[in-house]
BAKOL-782389 format. One record per atom (N, C-alpha, C): residue in three letters; atom name; x, y, z. Coordinates in Angstrom, 3 decimals. Layout:
BEGIN
ala; CA; X; Y; Z
...
***
This chain:
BEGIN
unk; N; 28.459; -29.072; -91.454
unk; CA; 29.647; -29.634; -90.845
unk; C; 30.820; -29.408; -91.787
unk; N; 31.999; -29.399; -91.161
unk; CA; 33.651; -29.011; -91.985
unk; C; 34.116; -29.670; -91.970
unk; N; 35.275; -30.654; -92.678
unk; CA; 36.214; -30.970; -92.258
unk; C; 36.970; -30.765; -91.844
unk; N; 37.115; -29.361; -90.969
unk; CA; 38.564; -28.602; -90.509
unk; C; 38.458; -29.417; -89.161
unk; N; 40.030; -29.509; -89.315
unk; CA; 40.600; -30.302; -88.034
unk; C; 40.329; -29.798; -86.558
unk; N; 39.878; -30.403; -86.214
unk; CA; 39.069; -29.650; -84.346
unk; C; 40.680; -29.871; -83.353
unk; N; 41.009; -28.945; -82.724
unk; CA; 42.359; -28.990; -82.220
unk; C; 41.808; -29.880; -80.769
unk; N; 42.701; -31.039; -80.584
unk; CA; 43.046; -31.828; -79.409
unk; C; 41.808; -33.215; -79.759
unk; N; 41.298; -33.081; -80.936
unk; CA; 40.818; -34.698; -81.159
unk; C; 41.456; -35.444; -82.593
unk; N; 42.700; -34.990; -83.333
unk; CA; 43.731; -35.583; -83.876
unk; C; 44.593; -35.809; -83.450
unk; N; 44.734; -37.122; -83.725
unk; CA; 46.510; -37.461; -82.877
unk; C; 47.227; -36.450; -83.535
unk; N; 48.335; -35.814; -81.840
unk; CA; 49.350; -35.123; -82.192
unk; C; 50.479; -36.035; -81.753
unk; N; 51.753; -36.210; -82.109
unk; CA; 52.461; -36.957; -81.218
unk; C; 53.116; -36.413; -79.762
unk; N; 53.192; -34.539; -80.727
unk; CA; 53.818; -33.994; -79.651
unk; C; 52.463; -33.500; -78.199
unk; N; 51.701; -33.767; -78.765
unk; CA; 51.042; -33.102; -77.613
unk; C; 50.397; -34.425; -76.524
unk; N; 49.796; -34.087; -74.962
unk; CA; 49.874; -34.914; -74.055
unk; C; 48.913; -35.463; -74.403
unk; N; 48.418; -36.945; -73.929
unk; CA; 47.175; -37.912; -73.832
unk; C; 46.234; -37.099; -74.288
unk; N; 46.083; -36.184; -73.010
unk; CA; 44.690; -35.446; -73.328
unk; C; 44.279; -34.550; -74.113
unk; N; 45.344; -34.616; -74.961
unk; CA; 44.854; -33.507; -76.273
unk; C; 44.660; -34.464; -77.157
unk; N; 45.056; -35.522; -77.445
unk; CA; 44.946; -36.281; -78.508
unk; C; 43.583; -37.806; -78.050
unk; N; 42.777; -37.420; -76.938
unk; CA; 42.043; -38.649; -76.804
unk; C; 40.802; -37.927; -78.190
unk; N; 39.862; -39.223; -78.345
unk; CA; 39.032; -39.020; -79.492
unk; C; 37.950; -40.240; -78.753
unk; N; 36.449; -39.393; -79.348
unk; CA; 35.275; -40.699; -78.949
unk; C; 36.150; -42.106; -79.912
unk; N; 35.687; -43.121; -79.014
unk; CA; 36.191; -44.141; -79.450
unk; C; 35.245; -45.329; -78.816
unk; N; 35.281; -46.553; -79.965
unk; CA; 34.293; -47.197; -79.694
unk; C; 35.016; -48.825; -79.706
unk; N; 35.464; -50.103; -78.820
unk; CA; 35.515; -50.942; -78.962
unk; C; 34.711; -52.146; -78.785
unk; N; 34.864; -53.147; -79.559
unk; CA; 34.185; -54.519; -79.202
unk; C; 34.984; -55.468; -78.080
unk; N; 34.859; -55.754; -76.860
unk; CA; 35.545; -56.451; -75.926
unk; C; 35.839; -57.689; -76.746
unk; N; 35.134; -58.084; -77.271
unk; CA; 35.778; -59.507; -78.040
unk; C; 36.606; -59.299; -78.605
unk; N; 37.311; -58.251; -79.421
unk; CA; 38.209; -57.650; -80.192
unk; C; 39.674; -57.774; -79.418
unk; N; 39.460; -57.327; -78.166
unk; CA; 40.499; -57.041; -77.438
unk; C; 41.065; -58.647; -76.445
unk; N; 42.146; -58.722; -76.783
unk; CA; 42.900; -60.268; -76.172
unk; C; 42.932; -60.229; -74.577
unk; N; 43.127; -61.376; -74.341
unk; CA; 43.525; -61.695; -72.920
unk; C; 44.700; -61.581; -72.381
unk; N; 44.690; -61.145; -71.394
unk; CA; 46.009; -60.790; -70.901
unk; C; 46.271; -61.799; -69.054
unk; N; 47.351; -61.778; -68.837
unk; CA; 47.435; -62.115; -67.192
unk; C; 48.446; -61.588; -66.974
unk; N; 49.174; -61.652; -65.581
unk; CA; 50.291; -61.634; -64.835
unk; C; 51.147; -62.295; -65.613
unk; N; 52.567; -61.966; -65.542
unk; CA; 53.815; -63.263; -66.105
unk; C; 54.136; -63.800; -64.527
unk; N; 53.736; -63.238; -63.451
unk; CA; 54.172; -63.818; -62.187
unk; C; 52.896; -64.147; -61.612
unk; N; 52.559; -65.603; -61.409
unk; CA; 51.493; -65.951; -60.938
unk; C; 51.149; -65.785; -59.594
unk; N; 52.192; -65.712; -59.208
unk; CA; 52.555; -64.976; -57.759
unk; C; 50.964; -63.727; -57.187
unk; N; 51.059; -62.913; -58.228
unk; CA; 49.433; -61.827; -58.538
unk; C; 48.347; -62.544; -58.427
unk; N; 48.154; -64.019; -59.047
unk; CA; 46.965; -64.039; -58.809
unk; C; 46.840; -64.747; -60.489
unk; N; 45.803; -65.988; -60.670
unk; CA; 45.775; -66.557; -61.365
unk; C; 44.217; -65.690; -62.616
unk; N; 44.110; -64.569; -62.639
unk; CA; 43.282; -63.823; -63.455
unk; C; 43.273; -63.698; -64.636
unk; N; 42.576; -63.674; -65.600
unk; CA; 42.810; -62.921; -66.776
unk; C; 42.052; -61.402; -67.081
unk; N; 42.521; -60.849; -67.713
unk; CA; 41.420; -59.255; -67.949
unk; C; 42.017; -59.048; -69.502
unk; N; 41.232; -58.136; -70.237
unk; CA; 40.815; -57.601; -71.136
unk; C; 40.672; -56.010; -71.119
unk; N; 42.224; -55.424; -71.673
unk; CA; 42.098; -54.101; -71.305
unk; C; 41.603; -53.541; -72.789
unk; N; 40.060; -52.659; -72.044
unk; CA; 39.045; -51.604; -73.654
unk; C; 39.974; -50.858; -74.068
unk; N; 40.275; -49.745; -72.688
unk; CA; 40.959; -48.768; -73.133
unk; C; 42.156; -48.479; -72.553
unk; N; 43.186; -47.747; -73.040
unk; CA; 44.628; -47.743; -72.360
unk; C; 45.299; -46.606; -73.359
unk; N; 45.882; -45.623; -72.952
unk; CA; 46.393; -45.000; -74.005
unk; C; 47.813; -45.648; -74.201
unk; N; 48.066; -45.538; -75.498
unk; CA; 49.337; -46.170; -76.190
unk; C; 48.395; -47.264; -77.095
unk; N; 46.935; -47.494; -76.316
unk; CA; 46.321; -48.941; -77.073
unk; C; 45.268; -48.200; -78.018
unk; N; 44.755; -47.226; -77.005
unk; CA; 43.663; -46.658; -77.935
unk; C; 44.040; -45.176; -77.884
unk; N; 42.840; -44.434; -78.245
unk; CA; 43.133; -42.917; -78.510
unk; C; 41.969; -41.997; -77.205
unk; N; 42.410; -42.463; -75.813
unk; CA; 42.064; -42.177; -74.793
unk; C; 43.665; -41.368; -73.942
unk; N; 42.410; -40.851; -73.305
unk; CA; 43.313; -40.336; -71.871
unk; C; 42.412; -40.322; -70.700
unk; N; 43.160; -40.149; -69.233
unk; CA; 42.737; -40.492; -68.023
unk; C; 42.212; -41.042; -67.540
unk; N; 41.756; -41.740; -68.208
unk; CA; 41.384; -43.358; -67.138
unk; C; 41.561; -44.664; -68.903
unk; N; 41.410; -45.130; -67.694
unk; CA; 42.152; -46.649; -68.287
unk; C; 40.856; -47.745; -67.786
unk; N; 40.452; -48.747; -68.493
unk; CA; 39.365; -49.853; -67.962
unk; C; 39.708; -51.021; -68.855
unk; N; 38.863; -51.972; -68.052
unk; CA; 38.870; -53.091; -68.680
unk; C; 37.878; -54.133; -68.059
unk; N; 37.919; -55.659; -68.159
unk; CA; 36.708; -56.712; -67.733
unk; C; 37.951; -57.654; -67.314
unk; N; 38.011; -57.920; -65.822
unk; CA; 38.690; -59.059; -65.132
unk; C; 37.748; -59.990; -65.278
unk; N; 38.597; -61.633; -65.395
unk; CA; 37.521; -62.393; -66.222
unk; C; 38.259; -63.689; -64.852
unk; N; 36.789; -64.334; -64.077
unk; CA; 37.855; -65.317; -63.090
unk; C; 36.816; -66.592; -63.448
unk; N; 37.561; -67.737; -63.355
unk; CA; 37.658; -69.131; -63.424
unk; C; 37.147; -69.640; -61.997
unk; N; 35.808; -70.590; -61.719
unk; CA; 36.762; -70.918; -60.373
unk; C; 37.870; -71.409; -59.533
unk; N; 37.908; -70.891; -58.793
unk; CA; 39.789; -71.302; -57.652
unk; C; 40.276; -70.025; -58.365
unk; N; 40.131; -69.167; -59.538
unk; CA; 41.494; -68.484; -59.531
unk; C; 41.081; -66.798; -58.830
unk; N; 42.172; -66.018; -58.693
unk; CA; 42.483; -64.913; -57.839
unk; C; 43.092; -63.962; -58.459
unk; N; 42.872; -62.922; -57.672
unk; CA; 43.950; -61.665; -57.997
unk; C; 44.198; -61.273; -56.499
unk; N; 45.504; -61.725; -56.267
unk; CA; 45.790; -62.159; -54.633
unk; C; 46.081; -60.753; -54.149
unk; N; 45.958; -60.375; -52.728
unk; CA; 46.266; -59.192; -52.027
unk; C; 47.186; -58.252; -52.840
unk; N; 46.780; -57.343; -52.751
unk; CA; 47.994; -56.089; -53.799
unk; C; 47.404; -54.696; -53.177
unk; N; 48.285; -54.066; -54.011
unk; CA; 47.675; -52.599; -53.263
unk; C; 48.303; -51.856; -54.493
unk; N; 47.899; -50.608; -54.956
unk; CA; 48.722; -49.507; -56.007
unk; C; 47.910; -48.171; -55.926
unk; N; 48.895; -47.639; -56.463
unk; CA; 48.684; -45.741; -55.724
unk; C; 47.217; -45.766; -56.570
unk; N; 47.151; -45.739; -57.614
unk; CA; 45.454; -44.524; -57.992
unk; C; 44.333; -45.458; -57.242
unk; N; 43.294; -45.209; -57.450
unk; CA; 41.658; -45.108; -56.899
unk; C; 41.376; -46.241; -57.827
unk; N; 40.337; -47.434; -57.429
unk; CA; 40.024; -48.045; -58.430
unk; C; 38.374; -48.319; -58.096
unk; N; 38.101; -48.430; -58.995
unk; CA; 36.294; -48.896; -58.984
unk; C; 36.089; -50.583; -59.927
unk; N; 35.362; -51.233; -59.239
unk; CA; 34.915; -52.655; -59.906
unk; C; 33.485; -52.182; -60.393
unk; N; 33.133; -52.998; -61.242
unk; CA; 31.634; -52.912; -61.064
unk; C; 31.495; -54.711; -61.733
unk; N; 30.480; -55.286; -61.158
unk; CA; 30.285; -56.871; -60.982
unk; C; 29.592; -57.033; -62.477
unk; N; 30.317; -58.001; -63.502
unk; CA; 29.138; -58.121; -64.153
unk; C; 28.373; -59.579; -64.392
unk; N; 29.466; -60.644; -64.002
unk; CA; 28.786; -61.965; -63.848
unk; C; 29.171; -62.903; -62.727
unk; N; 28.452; -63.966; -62.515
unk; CA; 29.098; -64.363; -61.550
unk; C; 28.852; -63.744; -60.006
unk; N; 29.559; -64.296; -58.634
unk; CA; 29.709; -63.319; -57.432
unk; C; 31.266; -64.084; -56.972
unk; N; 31.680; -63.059; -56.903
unk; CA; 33.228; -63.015; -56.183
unk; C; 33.289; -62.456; -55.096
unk; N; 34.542; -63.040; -54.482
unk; CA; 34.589; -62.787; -52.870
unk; C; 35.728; -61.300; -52.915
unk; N; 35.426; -60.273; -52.762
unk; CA; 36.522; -59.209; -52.995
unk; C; 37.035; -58.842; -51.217
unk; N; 38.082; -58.969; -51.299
unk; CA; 38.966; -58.454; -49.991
unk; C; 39.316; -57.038; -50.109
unk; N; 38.867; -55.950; -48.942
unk; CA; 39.256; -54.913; -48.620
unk; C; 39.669; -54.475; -47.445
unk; N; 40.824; -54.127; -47.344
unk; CA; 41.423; -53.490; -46.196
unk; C; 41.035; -54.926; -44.917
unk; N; 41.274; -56.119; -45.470
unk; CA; 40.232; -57.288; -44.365
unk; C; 39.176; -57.366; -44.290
unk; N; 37.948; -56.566; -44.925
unk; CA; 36.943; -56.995; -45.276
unk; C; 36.091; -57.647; -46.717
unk; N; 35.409; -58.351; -45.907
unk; CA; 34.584; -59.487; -47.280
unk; C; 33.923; -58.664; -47.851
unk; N; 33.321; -58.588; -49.123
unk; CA; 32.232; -57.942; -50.010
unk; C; 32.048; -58.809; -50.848
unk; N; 31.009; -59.144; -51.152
unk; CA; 30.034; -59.898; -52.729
unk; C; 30.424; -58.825; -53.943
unk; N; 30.882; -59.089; -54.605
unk; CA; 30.539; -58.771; -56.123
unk; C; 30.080; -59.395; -57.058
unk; N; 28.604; -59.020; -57.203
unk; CA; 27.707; -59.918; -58.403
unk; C; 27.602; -58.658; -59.172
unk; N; 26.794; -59.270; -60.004
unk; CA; 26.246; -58.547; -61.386
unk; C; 25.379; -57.243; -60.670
unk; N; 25.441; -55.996; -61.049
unk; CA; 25.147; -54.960; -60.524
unk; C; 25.740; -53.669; -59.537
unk; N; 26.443; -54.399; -58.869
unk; CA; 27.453; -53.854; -57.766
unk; C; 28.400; -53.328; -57.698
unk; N; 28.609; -51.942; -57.268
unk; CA; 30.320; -51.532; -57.541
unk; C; 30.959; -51.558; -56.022
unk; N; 32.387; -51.548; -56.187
unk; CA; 32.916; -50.894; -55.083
unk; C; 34.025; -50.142; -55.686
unk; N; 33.961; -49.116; -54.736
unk; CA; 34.966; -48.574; -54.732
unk; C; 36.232; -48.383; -53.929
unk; N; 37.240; -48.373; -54.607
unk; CA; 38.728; -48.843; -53.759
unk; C; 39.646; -47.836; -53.831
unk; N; 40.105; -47.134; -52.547
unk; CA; 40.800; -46.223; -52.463
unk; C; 42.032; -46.178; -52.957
unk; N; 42.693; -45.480; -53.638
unk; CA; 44.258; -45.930; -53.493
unk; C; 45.674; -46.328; -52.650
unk; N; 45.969; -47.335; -52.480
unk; CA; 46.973; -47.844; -51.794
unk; C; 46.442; -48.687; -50.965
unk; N; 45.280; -49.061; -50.852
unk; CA; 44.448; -49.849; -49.687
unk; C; 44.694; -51.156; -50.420
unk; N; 44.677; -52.127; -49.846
unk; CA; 45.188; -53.979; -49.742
unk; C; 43.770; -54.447; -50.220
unk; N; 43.782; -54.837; -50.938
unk; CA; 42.728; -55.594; -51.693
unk; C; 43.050; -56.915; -52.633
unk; N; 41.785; -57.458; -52.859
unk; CA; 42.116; -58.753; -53.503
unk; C; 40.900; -59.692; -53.781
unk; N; 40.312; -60.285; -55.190
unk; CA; 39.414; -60.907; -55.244
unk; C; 39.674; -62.667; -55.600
unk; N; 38.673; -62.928; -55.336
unk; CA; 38.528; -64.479; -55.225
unk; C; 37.235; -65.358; -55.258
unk; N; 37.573; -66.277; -56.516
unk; CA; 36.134; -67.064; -57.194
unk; C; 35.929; -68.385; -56.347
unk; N; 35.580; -67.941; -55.504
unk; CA; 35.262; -69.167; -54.521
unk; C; 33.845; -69.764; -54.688
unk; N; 33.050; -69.419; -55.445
unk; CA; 31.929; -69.947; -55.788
unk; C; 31.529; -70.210; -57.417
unk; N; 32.631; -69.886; -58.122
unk; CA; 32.205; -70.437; -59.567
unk; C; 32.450; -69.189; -60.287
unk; N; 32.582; -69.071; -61.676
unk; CA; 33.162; -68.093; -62.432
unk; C; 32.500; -66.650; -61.829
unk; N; 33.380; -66.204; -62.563
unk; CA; 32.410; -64.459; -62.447
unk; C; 33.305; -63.386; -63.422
unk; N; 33.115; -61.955; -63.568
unk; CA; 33.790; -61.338; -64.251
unk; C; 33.374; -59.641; -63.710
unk; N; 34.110; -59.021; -63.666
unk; CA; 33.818; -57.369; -63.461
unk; C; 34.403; -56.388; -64.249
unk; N; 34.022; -55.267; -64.315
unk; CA; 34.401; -54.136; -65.299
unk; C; 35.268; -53.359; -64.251
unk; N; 36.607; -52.798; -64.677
unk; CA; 37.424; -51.859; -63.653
unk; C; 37.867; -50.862; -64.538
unk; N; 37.968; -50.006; -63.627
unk; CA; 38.390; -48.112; -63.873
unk; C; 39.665; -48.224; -62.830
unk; N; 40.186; -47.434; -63.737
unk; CA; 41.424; -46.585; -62.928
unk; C; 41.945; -45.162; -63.495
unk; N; 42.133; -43.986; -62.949
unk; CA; 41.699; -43.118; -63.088
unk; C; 43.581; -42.516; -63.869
unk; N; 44.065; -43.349; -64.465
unk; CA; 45.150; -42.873; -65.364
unk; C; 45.211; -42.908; -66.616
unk; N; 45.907; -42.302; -67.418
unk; CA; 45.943; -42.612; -69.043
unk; C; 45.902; -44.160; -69.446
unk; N; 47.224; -44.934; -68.539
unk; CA; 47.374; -46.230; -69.198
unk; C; 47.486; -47.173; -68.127
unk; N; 47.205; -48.065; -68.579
unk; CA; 47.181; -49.313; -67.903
unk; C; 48.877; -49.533; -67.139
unk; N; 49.689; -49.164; -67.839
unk; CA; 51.489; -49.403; -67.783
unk; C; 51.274; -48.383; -66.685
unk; N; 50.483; -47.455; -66.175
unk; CA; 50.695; -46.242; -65.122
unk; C; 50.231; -46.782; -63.903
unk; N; 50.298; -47.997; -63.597
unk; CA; 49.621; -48.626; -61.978
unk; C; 50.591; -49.796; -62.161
unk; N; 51.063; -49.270; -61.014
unk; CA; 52.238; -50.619; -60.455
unk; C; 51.406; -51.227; -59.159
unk; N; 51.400; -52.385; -59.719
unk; CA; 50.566; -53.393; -58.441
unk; C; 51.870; -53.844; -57.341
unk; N; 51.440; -53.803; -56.487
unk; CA; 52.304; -54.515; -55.062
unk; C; 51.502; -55.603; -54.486
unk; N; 52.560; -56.608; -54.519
unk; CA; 51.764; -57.550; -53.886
unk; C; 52.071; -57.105; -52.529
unk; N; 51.049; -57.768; -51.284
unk; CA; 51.276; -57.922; -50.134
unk; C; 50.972; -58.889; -49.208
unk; N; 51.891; -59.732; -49.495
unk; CA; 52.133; -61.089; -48.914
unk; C; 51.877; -60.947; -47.320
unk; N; 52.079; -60.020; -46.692
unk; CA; 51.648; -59.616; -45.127
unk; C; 50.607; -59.653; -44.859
unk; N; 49.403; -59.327; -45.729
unk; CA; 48.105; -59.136; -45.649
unk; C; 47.664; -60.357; -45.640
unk; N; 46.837; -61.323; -44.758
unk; CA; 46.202; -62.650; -44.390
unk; C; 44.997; -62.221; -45.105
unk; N; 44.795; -63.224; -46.455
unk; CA; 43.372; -62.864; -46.543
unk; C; 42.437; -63.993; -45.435
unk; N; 41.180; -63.469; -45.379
unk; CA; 40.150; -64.307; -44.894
unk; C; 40.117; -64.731; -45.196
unk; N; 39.714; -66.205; -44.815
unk; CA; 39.255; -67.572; -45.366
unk; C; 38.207; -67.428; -46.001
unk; N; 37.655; -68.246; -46.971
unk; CA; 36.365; -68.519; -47.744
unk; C; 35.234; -68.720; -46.579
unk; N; 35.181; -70.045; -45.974
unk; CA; 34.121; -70.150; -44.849
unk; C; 33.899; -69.019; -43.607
unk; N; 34.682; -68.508; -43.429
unk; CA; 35.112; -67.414; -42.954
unk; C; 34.371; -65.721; -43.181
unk; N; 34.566; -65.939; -44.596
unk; CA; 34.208; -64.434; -45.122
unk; C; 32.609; -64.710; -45.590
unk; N; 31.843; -66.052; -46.092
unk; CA; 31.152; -66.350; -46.208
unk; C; 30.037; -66.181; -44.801
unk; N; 30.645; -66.861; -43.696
unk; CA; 29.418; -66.799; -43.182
unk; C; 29.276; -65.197; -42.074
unk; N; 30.772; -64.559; -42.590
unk; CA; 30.452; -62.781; -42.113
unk; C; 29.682; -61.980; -43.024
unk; N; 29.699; -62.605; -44.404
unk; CA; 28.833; -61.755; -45.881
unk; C; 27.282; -62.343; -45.165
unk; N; 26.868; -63.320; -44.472
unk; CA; 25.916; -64.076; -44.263
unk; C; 24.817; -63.158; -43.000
unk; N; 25.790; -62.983; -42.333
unk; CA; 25.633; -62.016; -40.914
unk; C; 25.338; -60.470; -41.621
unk; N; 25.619; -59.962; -42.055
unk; CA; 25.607; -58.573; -43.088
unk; C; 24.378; -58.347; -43.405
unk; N; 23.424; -59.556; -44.120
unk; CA; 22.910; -59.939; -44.925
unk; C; 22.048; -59.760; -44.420
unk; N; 21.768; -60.601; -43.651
unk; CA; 21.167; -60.573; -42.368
unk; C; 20.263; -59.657; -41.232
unk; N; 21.592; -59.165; -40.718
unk; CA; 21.303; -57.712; -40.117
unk; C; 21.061; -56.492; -41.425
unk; N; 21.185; -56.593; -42.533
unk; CA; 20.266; -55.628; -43.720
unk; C; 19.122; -55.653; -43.804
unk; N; 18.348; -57.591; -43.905
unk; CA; 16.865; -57.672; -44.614
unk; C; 16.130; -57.449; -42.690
unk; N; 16.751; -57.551; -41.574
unk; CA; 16.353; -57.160; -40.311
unk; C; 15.923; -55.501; -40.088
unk; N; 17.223; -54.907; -40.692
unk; CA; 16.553; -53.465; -40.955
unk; C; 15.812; -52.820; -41.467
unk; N; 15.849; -53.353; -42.903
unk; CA; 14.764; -53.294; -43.711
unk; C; 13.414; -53.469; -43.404
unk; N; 12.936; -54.779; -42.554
unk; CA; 11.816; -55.640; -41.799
unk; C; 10.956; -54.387; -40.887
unk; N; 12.525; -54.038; -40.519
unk; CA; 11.565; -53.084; -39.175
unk; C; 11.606; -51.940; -39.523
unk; N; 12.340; -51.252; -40.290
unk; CA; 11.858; -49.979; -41.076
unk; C; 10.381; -50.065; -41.838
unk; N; 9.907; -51.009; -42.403
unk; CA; 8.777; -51.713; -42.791
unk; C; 7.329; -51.848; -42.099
unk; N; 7.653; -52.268; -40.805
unk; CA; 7.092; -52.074; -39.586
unk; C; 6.847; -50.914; -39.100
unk; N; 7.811; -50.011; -39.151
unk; CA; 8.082; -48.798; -38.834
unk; C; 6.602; -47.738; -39.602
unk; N; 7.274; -47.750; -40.765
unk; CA; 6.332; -46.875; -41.944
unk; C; 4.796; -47.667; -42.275
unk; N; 4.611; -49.344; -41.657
unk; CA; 3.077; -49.417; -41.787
unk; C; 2.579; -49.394; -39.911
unk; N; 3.290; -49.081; -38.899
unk; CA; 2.366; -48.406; -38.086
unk; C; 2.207; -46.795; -38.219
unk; N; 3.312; -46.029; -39.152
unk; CA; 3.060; -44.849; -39.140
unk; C; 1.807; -44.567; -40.125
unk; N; 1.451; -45.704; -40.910
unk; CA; 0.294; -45.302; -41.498
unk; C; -0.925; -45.745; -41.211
unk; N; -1.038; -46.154; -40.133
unk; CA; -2.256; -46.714; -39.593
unk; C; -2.759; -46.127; -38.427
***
């Protein structure tokens, strides 16, 4: 091994994000809490890993939204693509008007510009999010106060019905494959 400088994993100043990202390794405990200054968004906190300007990354940006129960990250919408993935807890996530569970295991994925919005209606929880830009400062959230979210009892007993008609399919697919083997 050399020490000669490998071109596009030393910070350059002049050159873009992506010449200057480098493997990089953080401790989430390391990194502070952040929220909205307008609560208006949604009463959340998150913890951004990576962000360029913060770290020595480019094109995507992540972090761990961290919810309380009662609090939210109320209807919004913003241009890039975003992905959750659940890591504690189950939250009620709003898409385009539909309910989804996010527990521990689970991703969704969220198109860009589509109306979304999560909510701890059953007790803490927390998820890991991607967004597919250098920095965190590169996604302007919109709220959208037009968008009615679903009610809790509401979205609950449609996640319930889902649920439902899944372990039903499952049952008889089941049925299915032990008369095909008999």
């Amino acid at each position: 091994m050399t020490d000669t400088p490998v071109p596009g994993l030393l910070p350059d100043t002049d050159a873009p994000a992506i010449e200057t990202a480098r493997p990089t390794v953080i401790a989430a405990a390391a990194c502070p809490l952040d929220s909205f200054a307008d609560r208006a968004f949604g009463t959340v906190t998150w913890q951004t890993l990576f962000s360029a300007g913060m770290t020595p990354t480019a094109s995507m940006t992540c972090g761990i939204a961290h919810f309380e129960p009662g609090q939210t990250l109320e209807l919004h919408c913003h241009a890039p693509h975003e992905i959750y993935f659940g890591l504690t807890g189950r939250l009620r996530v709003m898409v385009d008007g539909v309910a989804h569970v996010l527990e521990a295991g689970t991703a969704i994925f969220i198109p860009g510009d589509t109306v979304h919005g999560v909510f701890a209606d059953e007790g803490p929880g927390s998820f890991f999010y991607v967004f597919p830009r250098d920095s965190f400062d590169e996604v302007a959230y919109h709220l959208r106060p037009d968008a009615v979210p679903v009610p809790a009892a509401v979205a609950a007993e449609a996640l319930a019905q889902e649920q439902e008609t899944e372990q039903l399919a499952l049952l008889t697919a089941l049925d299915e494959t032990d008369a095909t083997l008999q």
